[in-house]
C-alpha positions in Angstrom: -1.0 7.7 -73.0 0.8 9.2 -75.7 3.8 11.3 -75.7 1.9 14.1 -77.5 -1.0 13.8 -74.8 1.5 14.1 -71.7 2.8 17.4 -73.2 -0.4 18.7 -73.1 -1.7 17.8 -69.9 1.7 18.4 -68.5 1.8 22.3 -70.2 -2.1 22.6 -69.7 -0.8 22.1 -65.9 1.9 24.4 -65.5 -0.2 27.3 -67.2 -3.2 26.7 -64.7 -0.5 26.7 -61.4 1.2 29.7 -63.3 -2.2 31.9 -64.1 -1.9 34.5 -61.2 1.2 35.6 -62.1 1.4 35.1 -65.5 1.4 38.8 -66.3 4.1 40.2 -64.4 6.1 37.5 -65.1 6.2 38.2 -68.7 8.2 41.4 -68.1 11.2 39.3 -66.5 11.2 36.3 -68.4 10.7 38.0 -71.9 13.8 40.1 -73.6 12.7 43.6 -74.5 9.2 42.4 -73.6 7.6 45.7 -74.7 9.4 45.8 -78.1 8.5 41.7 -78.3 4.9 42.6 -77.5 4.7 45.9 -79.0 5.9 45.1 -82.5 3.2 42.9 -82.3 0.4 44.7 -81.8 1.5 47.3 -83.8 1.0 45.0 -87.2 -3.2 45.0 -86.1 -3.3 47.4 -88.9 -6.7 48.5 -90.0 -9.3 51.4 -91.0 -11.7 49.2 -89.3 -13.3 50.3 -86.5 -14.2 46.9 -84.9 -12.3 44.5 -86.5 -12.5 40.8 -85.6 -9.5 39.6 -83.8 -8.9 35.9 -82.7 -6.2 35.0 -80.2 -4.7 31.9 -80.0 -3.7 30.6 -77.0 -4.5 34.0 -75.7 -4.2 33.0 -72.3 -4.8 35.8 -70.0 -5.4 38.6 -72.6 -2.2 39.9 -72.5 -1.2 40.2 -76.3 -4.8 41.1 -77.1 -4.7 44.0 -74.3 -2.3 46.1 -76.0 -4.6 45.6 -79.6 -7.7 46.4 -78.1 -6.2 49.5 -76.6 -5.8 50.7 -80.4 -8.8 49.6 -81.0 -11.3 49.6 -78.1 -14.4 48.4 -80.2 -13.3 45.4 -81.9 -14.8 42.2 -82.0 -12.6 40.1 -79.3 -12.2 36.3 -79.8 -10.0 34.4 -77.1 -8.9 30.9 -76.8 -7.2 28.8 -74.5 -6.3 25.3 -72.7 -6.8 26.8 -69.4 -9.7 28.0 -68.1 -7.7 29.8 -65.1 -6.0 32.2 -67.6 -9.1 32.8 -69.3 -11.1 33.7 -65.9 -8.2 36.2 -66.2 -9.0 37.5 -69.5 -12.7 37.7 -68.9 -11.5 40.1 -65.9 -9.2 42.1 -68.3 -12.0 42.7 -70.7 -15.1 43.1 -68.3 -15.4 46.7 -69.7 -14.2 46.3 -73.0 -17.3 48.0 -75.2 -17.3 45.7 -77.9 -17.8 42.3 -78.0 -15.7 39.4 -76.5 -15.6 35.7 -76.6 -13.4 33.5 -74.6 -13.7 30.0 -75.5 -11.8 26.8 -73.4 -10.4 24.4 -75.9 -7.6 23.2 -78.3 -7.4 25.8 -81.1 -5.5 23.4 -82.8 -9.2 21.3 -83.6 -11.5 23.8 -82.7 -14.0 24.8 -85.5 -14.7 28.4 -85.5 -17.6 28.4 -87.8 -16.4 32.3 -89.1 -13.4 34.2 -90.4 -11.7 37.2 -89.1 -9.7 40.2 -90.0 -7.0 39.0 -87.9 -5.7 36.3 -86.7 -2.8 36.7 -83.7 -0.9 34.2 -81.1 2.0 35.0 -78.5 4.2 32.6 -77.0 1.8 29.2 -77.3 2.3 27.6 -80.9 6.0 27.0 -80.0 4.5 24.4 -78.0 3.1 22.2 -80.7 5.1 19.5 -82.8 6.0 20.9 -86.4 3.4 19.0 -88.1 0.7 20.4 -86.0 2.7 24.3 -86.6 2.2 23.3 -90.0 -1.0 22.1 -90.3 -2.2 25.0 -87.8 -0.9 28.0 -90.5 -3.0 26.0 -93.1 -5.9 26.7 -90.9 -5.2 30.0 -90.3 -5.0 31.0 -93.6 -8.7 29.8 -94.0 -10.0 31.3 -91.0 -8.6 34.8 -92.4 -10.8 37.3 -94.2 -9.2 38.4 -97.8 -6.3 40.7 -96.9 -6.4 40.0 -93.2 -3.2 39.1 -91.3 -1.6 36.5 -89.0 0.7 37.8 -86.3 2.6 35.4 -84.2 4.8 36.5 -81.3 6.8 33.3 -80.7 9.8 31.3 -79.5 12.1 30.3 -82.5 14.7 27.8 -82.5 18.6 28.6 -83.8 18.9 27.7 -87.0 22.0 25.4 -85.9 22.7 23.7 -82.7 25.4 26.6 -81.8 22.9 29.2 -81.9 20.1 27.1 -80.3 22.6 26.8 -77.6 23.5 30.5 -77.8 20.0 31.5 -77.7 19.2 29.8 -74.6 22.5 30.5 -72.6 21.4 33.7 -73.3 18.2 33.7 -72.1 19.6 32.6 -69.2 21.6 35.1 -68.4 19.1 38.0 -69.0 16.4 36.2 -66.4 18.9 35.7 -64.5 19.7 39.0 -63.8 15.6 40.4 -64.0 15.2 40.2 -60.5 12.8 37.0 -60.4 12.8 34.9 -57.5 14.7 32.4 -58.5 12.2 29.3 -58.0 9.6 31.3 -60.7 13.0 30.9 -62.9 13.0 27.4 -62.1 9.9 26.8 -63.1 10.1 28.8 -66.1 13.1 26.6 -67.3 10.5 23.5 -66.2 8.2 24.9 -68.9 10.4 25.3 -71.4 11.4 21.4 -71.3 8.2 20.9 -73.1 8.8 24.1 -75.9 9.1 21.7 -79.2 10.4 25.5 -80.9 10.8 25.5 -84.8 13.1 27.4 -86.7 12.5 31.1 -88.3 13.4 28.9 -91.8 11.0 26.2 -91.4 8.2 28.2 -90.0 8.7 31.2 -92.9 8.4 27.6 -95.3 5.4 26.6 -93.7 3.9 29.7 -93.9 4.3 30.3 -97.2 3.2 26.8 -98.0 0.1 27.5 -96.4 -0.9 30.1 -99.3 0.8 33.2 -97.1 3.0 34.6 -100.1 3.9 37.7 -98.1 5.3 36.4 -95.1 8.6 37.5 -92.8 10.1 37.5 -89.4 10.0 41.7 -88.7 11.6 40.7 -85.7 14.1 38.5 -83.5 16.0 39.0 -80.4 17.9 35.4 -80.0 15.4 33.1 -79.6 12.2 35.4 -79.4 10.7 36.3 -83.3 7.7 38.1 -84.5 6.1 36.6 -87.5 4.1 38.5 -90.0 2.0 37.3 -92.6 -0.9 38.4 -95.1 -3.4 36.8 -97.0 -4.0 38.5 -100.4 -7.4 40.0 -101.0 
């Protein structure tokens, strides 16, 4: 077994055991989760009524939740490693009037067979190596309709090993004080030994690399960034 393939099974796991609370846990474990999350969904900008939207690693819905509320008739594509958090997000969007698709799988080597307006991701490609990052923002570029957008809500390293250790001592500190029990901490910091987190440098490179010539981090709040990026027309 590989390295690469323990990581997954190993994450694939932990999100499973972790499904049922996944939600509320986000709101501890996430500085400023509604600006983190909110800033996000806020760059799903469109005239469209029902524009196509896929999530990567969507998980259970969450980041998707807050687009489709601006947007209650797009087209809803969802995909994810773990079919628990899905059977979450097929809950979430039971009444959702327009249509959805959750799909169980490796977005990293699915083929979509179509493009879409946009193409979003919160707190899951931190969890591939750098080549895969890399090679994934290639594919996202060609999955993208002309002047659609790729939004990625993500962990970020420090750009030294001072600030990746700054960034994390204070992480620690914030969950710390939440108000989370402290074994969902625990596990939490479990998680996060398998986080193989890029910097905001290497990732705007990549980006760019991948065709995105307008690309930026509109946000960061120590080691949480929100990436922005748009394919010309």
């Amino acid at each position: 077994m590989t390295d690469e393939s323990f990581t997954y099974e190993r994450v694939k796991k932990m999100f499973d055991a972790g499904a049922d609370q996944y939600d509320w846990q986000r709101r501890s474990l996430i500085p400023d989760f509604d600006q983190f999350y909110g800033i996000a969904a806020s760059l799903v900008r469109t005239e469209q009524a029902a524009p196509s939207i896929l999530d990567l690693g969507a998980g259970t819905g969450l980041l998707t939740s807050f687009i489709a509320a601006a947007y209650p008739h797009a087209k809803l594509t969802l995909i994810d490693f773990s079919e628990k958090m899905l059977a979450r997000a097929r809950e979430r969007f039971s009444r959702h009037p327009g249509e959805v698709r959750c799909i169980a799988g490796d977005y990293a080597a699915y083929a979509f067979g179509e493009t879409f307006d946009f193409v979003v991701s919160a707190l899951s490609i931190h969890h591939l190596e750098d080549a895969d990052k890399r090679k994934l923002f290639k594919t996202v570029y060609g999955l993208l309709n002309g002047g659609g957008a790729f939004v990625n809500a993500d962990q970020a390293a420090g750009e030294t090993p001072f600030f990746e250790a700054f960034n994390m001592r204070q992480w620690e500190r914030e969950v710390a004080a939440s108000g989370l029990p402290p074994e969902r901490i625990e596990e939490s910091k479990e998680r996060r030994k398998q986080d193989r987190n890029a910097t905001v440098a290497d990732q705007l490179g990549w980006l760019r690399e991948a065709g995105f010539a307008e690309a930026d981090c509109v946000y960061k709040r120590y080691g949480f960034a929100v990436f922005y990026a748009i394919k010309p027309k």
